[in-house]
MMTF fields as JSON, N, C-alpha, C and O atoms, coordinates in Angstrom:
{
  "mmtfVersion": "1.0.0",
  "mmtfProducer": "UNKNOWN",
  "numBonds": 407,
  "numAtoms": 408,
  "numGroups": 102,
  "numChains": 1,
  "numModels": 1,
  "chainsPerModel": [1],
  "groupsPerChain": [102],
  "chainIdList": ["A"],
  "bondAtomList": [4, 2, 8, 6, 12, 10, 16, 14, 20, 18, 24, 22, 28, 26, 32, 30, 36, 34, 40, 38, 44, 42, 48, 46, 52, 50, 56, 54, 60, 58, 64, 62, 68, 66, 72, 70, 76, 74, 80, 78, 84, 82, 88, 86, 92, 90, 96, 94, 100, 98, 104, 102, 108, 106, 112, 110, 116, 114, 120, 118, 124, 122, 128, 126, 132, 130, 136, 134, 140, 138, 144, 142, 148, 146, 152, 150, 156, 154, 160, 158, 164, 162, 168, 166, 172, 170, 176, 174, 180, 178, 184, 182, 188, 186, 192, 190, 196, 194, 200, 198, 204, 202, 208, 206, 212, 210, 216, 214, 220, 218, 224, 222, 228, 226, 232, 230, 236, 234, 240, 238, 244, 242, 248, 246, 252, 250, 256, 254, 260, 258, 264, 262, 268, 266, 272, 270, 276, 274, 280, 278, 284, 282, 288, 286, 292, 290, 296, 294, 300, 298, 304, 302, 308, 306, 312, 310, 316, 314, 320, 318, 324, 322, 328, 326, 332, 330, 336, 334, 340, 338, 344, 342, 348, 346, 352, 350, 356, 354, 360, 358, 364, 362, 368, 366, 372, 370, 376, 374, 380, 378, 384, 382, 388, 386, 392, 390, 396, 394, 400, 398, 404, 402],
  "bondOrderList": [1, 1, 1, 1, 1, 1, 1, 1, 1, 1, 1, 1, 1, 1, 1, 1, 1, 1, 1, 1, 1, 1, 1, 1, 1, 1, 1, 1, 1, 1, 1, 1, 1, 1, 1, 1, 1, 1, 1, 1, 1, 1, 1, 1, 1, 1, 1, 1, 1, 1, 1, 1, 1, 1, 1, 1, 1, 1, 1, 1, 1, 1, 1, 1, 1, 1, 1, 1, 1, 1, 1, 1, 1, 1, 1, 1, 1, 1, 1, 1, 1, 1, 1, 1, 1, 1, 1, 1, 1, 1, 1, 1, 1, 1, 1, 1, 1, 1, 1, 1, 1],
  "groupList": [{"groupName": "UNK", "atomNameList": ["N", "CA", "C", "O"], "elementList": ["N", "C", "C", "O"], "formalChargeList": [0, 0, 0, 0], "bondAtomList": [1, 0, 2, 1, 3, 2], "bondOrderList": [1, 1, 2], "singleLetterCode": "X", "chemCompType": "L-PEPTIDE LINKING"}],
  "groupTypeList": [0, 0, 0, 0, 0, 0, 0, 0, 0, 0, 0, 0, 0, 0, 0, 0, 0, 0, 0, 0, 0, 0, 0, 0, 0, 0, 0, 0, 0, 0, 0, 0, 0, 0, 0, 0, 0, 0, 0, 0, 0, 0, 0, 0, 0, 0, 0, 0, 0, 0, 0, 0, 0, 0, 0, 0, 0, 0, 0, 0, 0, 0, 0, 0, 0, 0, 0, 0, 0, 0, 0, 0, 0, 0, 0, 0, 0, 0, 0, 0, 0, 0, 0, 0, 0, 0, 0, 0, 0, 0, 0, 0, 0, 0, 0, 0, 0, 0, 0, 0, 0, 0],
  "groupIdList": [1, 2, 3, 4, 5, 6, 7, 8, 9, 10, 11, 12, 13, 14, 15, 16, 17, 18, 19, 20, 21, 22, 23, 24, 25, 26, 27, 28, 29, 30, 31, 32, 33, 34, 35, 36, 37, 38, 39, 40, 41, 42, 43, 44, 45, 46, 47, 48, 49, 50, 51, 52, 53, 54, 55, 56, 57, 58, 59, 60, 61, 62, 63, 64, 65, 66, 67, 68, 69, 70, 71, 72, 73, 74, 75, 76, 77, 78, 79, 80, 81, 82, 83, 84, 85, 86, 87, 88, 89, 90, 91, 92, 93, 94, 95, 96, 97, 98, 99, 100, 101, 102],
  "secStructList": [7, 7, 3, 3, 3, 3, 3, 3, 3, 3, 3, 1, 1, 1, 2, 2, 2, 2, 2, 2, 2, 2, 2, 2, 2, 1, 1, 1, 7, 3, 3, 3, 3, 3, 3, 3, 3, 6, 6, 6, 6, 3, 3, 3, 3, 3, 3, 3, 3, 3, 2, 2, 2, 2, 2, 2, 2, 2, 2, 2, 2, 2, 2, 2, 4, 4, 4, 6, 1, 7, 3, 3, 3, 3, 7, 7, 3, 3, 1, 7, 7, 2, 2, 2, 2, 2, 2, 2, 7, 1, 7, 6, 6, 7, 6, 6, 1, 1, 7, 7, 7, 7],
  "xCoordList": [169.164, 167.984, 167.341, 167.333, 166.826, 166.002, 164.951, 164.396, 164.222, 163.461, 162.721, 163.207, 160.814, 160.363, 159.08, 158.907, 157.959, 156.423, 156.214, 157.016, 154.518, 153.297, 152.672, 152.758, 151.563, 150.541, 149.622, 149.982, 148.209, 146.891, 145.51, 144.749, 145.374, 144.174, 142.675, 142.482, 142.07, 140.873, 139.696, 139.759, 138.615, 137.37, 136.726, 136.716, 136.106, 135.202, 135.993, 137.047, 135.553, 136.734, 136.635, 137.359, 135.484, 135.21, 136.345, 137.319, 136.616, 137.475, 138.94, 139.827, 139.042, 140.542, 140.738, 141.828, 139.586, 139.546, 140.163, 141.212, 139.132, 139.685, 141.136, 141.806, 141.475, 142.571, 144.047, 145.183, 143.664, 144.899, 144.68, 145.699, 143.877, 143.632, 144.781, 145.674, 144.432, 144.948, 146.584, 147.261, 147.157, 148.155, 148.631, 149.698, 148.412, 148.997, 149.197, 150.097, 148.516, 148.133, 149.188, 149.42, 149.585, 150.277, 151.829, 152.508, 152.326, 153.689, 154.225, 153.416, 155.506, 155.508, 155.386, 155.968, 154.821, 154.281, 153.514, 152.627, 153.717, 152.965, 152.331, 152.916, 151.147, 150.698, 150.987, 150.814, 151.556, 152.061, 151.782, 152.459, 150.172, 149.477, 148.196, 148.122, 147.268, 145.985, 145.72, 146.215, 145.128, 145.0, 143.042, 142.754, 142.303, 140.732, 140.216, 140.749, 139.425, 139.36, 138.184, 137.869, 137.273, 135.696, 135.322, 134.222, 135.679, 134.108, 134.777, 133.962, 135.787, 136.121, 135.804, 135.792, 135.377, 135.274, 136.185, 135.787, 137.534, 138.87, 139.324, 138.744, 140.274, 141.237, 142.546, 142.707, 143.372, 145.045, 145.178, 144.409, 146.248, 146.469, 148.157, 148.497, 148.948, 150.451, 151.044, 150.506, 152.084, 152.385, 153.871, 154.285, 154.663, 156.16, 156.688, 155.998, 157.749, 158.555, 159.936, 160.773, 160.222, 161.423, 160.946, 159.73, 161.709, 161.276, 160.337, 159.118, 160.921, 160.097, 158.546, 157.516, 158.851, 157.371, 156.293, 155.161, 157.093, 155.767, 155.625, 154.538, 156.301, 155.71, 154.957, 153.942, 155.121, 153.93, 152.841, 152.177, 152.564, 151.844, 150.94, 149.789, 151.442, 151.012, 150.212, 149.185, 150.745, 149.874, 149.05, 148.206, 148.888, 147.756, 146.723, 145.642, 146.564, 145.998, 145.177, 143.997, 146.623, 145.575, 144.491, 143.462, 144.761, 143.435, 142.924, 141.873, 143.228, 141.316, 140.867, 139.997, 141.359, 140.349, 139.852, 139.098, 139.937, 139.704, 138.478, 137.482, 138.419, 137.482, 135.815, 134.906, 136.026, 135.047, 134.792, 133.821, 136.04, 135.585, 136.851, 137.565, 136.743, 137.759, 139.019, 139.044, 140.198, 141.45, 142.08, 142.29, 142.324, 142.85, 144.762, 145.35, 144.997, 146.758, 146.988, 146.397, 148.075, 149.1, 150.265, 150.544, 150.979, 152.619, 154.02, 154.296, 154.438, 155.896, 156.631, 156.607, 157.334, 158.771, 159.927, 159.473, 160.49, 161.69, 162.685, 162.249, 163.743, 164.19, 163.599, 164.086, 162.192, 161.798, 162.818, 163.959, 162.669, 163.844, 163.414, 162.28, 164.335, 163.715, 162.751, 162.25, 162.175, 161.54, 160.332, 159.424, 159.908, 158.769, 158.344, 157.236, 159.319, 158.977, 158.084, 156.861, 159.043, 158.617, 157.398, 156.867, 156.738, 155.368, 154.469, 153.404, 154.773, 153.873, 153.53, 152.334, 154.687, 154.769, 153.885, 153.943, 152.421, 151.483, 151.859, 151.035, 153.061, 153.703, 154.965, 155.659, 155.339, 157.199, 157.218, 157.081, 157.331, 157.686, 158.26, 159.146, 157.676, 158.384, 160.024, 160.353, 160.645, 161.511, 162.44, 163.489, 161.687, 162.16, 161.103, 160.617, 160.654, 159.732, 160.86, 160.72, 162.011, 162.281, 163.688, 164.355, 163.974, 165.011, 166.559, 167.193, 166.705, 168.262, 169.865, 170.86, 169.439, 170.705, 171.228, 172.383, 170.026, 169.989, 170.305, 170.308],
  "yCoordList": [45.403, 45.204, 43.863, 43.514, 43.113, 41.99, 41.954, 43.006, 41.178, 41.583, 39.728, 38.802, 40.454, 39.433, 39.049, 39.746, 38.085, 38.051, 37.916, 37.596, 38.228, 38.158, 37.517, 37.825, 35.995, 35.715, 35.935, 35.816, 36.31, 36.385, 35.851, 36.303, 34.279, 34.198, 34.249, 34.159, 34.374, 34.755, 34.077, 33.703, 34.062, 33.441, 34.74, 35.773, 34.603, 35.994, 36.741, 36.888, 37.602, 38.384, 40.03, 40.912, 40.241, 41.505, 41.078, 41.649, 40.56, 40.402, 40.45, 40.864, 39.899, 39.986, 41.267, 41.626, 42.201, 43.609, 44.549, 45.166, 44.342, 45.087, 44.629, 45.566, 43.857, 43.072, 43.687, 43.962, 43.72, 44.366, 45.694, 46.318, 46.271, 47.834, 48.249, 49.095, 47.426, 47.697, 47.826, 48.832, 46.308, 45.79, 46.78, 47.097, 47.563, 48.858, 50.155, 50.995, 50.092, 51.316, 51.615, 52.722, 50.567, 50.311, 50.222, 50.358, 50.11, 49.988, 49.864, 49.64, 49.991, 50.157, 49.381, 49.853, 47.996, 47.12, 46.828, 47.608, 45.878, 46.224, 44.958, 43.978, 44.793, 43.388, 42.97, 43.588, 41.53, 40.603, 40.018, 39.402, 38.92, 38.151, 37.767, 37.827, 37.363, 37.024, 35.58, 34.91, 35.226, 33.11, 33.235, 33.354, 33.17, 32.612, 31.177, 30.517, 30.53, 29.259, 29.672, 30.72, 28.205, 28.141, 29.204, 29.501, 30.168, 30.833, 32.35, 33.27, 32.535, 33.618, 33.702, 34.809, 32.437, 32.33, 31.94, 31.824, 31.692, 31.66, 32.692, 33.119, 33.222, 34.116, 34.572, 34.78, 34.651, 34.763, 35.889, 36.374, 36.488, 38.173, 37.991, 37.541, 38.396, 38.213, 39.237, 39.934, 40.064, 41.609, 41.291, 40.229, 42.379, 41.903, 43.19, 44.195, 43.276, 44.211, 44.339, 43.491, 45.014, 45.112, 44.233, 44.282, 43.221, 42.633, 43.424, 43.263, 44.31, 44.84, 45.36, 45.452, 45.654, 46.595, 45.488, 45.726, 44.291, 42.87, 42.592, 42.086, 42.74, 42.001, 42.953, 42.54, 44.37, 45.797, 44.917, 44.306, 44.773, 44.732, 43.47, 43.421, 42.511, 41.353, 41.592, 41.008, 42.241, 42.364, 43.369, 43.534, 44.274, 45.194, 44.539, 44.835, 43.805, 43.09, 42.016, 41.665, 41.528, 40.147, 40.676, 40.038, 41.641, 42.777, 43.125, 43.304, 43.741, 44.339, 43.255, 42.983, 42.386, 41.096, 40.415, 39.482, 40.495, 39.993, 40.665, 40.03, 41.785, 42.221, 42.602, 43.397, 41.61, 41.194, 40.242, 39.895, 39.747, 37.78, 36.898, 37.272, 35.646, 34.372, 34.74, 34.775, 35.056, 34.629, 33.228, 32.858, 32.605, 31.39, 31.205, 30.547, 31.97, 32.011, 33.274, 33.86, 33.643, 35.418, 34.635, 33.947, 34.833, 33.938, 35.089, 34.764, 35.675, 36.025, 35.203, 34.118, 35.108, 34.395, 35.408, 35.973, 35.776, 36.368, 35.81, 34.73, 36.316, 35.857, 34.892, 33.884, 34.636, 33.932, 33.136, 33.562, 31.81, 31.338, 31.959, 32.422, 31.965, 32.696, 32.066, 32.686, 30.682, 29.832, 30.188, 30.393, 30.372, 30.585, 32.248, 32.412, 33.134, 34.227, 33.998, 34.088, 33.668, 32.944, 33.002, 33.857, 32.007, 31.26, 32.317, 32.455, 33.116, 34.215, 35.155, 35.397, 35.993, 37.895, 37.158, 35.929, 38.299, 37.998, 38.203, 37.798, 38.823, 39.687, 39.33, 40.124, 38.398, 38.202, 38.612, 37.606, 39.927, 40.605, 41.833, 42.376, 42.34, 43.375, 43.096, 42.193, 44.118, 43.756, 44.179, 43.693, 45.09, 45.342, 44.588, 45.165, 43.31, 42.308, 40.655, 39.62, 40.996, 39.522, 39.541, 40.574, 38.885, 38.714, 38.935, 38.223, 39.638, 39.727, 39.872, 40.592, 38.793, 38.202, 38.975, 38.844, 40.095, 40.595, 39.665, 40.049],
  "zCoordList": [127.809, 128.627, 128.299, 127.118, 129.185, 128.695, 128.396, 128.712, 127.858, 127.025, 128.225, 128.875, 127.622, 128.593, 127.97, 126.971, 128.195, 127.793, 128.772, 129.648, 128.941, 130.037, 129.132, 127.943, 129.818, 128.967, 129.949, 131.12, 129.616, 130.251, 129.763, 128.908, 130.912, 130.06, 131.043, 132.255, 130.257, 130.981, 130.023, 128.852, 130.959, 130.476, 129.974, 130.643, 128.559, 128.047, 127.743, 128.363, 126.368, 125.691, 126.145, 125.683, 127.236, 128.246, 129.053, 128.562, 129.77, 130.635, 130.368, 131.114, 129.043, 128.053, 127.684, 127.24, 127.842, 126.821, 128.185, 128.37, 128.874, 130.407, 131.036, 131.469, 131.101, 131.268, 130.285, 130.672, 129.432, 128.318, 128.334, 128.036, 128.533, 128.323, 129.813, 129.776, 130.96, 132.514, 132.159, 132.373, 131.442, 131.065, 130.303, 130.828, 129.198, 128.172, 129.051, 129.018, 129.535, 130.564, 132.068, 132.555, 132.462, 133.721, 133.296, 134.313, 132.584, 131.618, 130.193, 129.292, 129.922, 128.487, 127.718, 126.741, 127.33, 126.76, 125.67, 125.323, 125.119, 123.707, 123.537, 123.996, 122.911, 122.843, 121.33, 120.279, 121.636, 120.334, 120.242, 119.418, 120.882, 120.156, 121.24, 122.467, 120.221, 120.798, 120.657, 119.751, 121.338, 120.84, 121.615, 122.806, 120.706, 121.009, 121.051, 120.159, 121.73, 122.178, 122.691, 123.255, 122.274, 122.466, 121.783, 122.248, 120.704, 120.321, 121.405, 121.46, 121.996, 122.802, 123.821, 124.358, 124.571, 125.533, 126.537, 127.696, 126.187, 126.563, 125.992, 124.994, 126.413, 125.555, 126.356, 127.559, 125.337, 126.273, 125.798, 124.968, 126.304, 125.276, 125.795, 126.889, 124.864, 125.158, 125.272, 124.413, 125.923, 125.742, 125.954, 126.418, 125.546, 125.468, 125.998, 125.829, 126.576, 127.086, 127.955, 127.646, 128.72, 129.827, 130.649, 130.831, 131.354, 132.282, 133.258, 133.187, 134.202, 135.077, 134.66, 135.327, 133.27, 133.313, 132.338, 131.918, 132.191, 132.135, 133.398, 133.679, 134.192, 135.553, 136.01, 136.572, 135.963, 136.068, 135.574, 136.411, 134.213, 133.034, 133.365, 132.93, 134.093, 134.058, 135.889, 136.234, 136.496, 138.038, 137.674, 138.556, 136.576, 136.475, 135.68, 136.188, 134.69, 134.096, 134.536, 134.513, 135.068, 136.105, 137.306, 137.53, 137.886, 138.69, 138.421, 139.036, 136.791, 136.064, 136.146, 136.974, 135.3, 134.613, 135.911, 135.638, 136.508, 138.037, 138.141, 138.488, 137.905, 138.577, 137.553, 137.79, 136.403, 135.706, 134.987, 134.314, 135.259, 135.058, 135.998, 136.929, 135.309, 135.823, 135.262, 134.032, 135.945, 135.203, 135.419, 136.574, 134.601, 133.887, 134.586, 135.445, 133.829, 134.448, 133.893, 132.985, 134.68, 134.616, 134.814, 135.796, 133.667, 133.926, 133.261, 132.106, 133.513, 133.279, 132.518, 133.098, 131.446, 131.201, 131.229, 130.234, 131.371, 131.795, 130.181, 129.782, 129.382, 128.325, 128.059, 128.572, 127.096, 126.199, 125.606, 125.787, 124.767, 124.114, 122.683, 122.558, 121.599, 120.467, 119.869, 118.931, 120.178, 118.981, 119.66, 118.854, 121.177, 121.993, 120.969, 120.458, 120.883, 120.214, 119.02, 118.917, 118.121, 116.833, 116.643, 115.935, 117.313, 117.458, 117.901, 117.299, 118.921, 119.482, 118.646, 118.489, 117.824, 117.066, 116.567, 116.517, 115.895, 114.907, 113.94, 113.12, 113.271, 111.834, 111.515, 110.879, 111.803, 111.556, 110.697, 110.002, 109.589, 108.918, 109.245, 108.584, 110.429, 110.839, 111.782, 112.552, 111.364, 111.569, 113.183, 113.606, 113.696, 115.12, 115.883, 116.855, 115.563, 116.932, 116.799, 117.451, 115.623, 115.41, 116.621, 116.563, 117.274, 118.249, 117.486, 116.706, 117.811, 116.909, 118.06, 117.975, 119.076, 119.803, 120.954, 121.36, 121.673, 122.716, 123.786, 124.956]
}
C-alpha cells in the first residue's frame, strides 16, 4: 500500500485544533508533526496514511478549518521521498514511523 502525507496550514491554533480533530475523524490517519509560527498564529498539522484516506483526511480538515478560520494550504504528497519523512516524524525512535522500503 502507499503510504502518503497531508499538510494543513491554517491561521490560529482553534482552527488547526478543529481542522485535525475533522482530519482523525474522517479516516485512518495519524498525525506526525506540528510546526508553530508567529506565536501559533500559523500552524501546519501533518497526518500520514494510505493514500486515499489522506486525501479523505486532508478534504475533511481543510472544511472544518474553513469553517473557523483562514486555511493557508491543504496539499497531498502521494509517496513522500524518505528524507521529506525524516524531517517531518516528531520521534524517529520509534520504529514502525521510519520508512523501511515500501
Amino acid at each position: 500500500m502507499e503510504k502518503a502525507i497531508a499538510l494543513l496550514e491554517v491561521q490560529a491554533m482553534v482552527a488547526a485544533t478543529v481542522g485535525l480533530d475533522a482530519m482523525l475523524k474522517a479516516a485512518d490517519v495519524r498525525l506526525i508533526h506540528v510546526e508553530k509560527k508567529l506565536g501559533g498564529r500559523l500552524v501546519t498539522v501533518v497526518v500520514d496514511g494510505t493514500v486515499s484516506a489522506v486525501e479523505a483526511a486532508a478534504e475533511a480538515g481543510r472544511l472544518a478549518a474553513a469553517q473557523v478560520g483562514k486555511v493557508k494550504l491543504c496539499e497531498v504528497i502521494a509517496r513522500p521521498h524518505e528524507e521529506i519523512l525524516r524531517f517531518l516524524y516528531q520521534d524517529p525512535l520509534e520504529d514502525d514511523v521510519q520508512p523501511k522500503g515500501e
